[in-house]
C-alpha positions in Angstrom: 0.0 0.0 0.0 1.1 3.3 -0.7 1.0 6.6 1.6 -1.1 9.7 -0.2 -1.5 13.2 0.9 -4.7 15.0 0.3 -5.6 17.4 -1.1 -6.7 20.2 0.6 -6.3 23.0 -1.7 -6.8 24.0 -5.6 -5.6 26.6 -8.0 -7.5 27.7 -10.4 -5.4 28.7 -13.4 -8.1 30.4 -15.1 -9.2 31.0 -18.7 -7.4 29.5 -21.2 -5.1 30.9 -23.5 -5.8 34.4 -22.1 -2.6 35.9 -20.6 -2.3 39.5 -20.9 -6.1 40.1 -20.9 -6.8 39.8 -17.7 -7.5 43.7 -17.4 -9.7 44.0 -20.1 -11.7 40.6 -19.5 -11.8 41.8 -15.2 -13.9 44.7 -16.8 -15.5 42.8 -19.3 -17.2 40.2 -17.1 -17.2 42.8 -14.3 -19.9 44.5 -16.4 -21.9 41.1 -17.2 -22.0 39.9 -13.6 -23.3 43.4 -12.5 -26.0 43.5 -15.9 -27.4 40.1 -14.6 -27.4 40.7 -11.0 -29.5 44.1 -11.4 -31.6 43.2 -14.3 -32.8 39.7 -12.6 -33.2 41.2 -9.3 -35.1 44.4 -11.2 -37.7 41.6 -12.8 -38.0 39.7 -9.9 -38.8 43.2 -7.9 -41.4 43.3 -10.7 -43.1 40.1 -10.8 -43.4 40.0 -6.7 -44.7 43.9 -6.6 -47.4 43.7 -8.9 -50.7 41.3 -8.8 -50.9 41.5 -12.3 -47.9 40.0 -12.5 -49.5 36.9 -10.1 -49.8 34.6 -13.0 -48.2 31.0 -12.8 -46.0 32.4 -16.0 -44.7 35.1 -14.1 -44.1 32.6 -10.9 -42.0 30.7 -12.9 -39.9 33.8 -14.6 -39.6 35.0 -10.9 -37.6 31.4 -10.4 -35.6 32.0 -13.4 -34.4 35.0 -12.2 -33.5 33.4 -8.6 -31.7 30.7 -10.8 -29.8 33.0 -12.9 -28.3 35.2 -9.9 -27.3 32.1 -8.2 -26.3 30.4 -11.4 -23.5 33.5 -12.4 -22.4 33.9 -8.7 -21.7 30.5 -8.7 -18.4 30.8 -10.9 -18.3 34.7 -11.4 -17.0 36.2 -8.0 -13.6 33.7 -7.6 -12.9 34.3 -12.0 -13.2 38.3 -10.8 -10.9 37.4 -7.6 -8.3 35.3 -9.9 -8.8 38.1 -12.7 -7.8 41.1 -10.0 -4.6 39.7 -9.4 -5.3 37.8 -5.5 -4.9 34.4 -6.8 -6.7 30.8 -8.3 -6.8 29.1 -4.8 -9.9 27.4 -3.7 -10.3 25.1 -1.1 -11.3 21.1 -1.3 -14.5 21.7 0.2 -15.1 25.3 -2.1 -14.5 23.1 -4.5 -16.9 20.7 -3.6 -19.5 23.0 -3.1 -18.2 25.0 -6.4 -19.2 21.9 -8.6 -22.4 21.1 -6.8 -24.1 24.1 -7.1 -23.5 24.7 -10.5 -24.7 21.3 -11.4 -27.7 21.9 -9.5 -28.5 25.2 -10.4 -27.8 24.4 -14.3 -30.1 21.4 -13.7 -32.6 23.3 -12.4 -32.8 25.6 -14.9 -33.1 23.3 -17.6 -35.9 21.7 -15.8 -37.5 24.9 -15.6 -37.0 25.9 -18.9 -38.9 22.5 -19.4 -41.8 23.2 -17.1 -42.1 27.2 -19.0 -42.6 25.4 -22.3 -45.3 23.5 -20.8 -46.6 26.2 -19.3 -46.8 28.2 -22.3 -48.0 25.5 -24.2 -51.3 24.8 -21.9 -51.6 28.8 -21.6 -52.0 28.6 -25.6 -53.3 25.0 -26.8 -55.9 24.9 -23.6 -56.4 28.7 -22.7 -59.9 28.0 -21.4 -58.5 25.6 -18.7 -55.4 27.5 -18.2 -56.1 28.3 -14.7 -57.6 24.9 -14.2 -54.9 22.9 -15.3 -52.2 25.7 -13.8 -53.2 26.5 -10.3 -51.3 27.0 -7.5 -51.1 23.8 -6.5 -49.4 22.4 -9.8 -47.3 25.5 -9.6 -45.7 24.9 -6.7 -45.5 21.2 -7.3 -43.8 22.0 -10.6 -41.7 24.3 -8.8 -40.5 22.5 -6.1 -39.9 19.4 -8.1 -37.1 21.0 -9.9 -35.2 22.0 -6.8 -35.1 18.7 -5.9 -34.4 17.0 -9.4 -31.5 19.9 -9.7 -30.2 18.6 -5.8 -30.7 15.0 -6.7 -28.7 15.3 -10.5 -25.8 17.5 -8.7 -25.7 15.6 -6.2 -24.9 12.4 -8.0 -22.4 14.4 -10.3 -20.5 15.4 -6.8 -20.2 12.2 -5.2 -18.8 11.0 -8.9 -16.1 13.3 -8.5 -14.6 13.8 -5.2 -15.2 9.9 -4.3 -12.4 9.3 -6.0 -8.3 10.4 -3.5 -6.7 13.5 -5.1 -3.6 13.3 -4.1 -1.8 15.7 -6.2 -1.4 17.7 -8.6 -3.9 20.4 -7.6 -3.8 22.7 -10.4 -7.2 22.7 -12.3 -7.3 24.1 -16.1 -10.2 26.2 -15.7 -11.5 29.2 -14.5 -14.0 27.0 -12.0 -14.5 23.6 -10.5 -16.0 21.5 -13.1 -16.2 17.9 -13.6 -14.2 17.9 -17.2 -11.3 19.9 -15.5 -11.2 17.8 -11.6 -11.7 14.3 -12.6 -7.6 14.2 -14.8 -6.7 15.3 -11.2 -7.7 12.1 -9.4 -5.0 9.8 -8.4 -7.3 6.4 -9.7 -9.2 6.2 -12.7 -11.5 8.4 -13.5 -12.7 7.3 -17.0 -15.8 5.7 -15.5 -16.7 8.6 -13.9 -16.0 10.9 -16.9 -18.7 8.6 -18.8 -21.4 8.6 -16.9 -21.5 12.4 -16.0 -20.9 13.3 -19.1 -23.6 11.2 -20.2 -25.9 12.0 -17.5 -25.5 16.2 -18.2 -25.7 15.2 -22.0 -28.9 13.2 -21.8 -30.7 15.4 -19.2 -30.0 18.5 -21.9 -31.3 16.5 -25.0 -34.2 14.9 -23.5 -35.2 18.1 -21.9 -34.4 19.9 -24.9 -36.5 17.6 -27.0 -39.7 17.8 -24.3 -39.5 21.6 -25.2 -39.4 20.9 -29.2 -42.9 19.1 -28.9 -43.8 21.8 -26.7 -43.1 24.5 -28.6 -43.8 22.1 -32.4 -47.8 22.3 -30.6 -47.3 25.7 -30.2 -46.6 26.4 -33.2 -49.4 24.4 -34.9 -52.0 26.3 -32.5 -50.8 29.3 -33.2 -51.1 29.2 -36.7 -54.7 28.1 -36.6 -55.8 31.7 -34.5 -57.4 33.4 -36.5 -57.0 36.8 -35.1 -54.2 38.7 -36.3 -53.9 40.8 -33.2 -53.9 37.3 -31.2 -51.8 35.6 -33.4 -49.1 38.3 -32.7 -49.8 38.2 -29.0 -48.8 34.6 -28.9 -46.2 34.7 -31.0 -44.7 37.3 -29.2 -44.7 35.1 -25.9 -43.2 32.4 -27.7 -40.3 33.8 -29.3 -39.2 35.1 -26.5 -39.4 32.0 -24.5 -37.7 30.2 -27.5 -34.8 33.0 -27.9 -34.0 32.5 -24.0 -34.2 28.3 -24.6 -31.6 28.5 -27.2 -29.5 31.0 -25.5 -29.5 28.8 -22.4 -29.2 24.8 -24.3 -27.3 25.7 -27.4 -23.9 26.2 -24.9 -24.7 22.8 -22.7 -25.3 20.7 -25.6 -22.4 21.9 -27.5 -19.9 21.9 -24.5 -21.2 17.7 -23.2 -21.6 16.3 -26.3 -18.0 17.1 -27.9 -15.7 14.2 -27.3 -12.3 16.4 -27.5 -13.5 20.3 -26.7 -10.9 22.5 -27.1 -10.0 24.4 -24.1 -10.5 27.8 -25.4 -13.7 26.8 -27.3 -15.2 25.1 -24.1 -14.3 28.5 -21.8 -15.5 30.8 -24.1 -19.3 28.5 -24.1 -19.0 28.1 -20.7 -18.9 32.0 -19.9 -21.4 32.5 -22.3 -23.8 30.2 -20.5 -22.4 31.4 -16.8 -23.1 35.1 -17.9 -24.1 36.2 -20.8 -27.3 34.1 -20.6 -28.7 35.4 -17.0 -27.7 39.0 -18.6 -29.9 38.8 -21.7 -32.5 36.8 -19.8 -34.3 40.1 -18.4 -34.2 42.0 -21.1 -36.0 39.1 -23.2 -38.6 38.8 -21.2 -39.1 42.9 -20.1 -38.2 44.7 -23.1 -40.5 42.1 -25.2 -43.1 42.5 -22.6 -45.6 45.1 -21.8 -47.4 43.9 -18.3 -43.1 43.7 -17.0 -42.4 47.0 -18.2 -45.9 48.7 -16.9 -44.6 46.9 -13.5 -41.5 48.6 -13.4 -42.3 51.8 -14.0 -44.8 51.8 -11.5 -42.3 50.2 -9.0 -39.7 53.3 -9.8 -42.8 56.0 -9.9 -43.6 54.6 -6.1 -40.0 55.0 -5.2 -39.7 58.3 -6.7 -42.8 59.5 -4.6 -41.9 57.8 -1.3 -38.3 59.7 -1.8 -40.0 62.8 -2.4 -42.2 62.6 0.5 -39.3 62.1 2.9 
């Protein structure tokens, strides 16, 4: 038997094939952490202020834009720490809880993503039972069952992982804690491991992916048949928006999983662009396409501006 020291530390060694930039991508993604913090936390202010807003679509955009703060904050802060200058190093258990969370919040989101196409597609294939098949009850069902698939799907990632000694080297290629980029660290063979997570985030993506193509096919089909123009528009309006965020969101997972040899740069740059470009362009999808979400801002800012002139 041979003697192993743990690991109890990482280094991060950041984005690949970036030296020299680290100035102008600090400001870069400085800018996209700070556009998706305040533009999700500015529509969730929205969706929770106004009862018009109360609707079981709105419920679930008000998750998204839970999921998308946690989702960028998940990697963004220690990339902006490395980026600064203060260093790559992360702790075993930060790294632990690093790759957990953005498994679970990713999952999540794809689940929900899921459960808005079905929404949608009642709200505009049933509308006269919308509220009857939507209700509060099947919201928060729907709701609370992708938490727990999220927890249950990152949870198996994790225990994959960090089952397995790591007894040095502990310098991981990436910018963050991810399964691709830990597992060539483990001092036993990992290839088992690299399989079946990779298979598990492919499959999750695809079949989720292809639940919100029939979705959306139905859609499609329904709206076509209306013959109002003015409705037709309406419901077109909802869906492309709903569609724009999907690909913005799946596009960069399936890409990223289902390439047997990424290249590092390549996998980075799809990476970011799902970490935080997606949660940044997620508001203004869904507000600037959006009249109720817009009406519910300005009349959150018109009752600030009052209540600050009253003082």
């Amino acid at each position: 038997m041979t003697n192993h020291t743990r690991v109890t530390e990482f280094t991060l060694l950041g984005i690949p094939e970036t030296e020299g930039l680290e100035n102008v991508l600090l400001f870069l993604f400085s800018t996209l952490y700070a556009c998706a913090l305040l533009g999700n936390l500015l529509l969730l202010t929205a969706v929770i202020s106004s009862p018009q807003l109360h609707t079981p679509m709105y419920f679930f955009l008000g998750n998204l834009s839970i999921f998308d703060m946690g989702f960028c904050s998940t990697t963004a802060p220690k990339m902006l720490s490395y980026l600064s200058g203060q260093g790559g190093g992360i702790s075993f258990q930060g790294c632990v809880v690093q790759l957990f969370f953005y498994h679970c919040l990713g999952c999540t989101e794809c689940f929900l993503y899921t459960v808005m196409a079905y929404d949608r597609f009642v709200a505009i294939c049933f509308p006269l039972r919308y509220t009857i098949i939507m209700n509060h009850r099947v919201c928060c069902v729907l709701a609370t069952g992708t938490w727990m698939s999220g927890c249950v799907h990152a949870t198996i990632l994790t225990c994959l992982t960090f089952q397995l000694p790591y007894c040095g080297p502990s310098e991981v290629s990436y910018y963050f804690c991810d399964m691709p980029a830990v597992l060539p660290l483990a001092c036993e063979d990992h290839s088992l491991a690299q399989r079946v997570g990779f298979t598990n985030v492919g499959l999750l993506s695809l079949i989720c992916f292809f639940l919100i193509l029939v979705s959306y096919t139905r859609i499609g089909i329904s709206i076509s048949k209306i013959r109002s123009t003015e409705g037709r528009q309406r419901a077109f309006s909802t869906f492309s928006a709903h569609l724009t965020a999907i690909i913005c969101a799946y596009g960069p997972v399936i890409v990223i999983y289902l390439q047997p040899n990424p290249s590092p740069l390549l996998g980075a740059v799809i990476q970011i662009l799902n970490n935080l470009v997606t949660p940044t362009i997620n508001p203004l999808i869904y507000s600037l396409r959006n009249k109720d979400v817009k009406a519910a801002l300005r009349h959150v800012f018109l009752k600030k501006g009052l209540s600050l002139e009253s003082k």
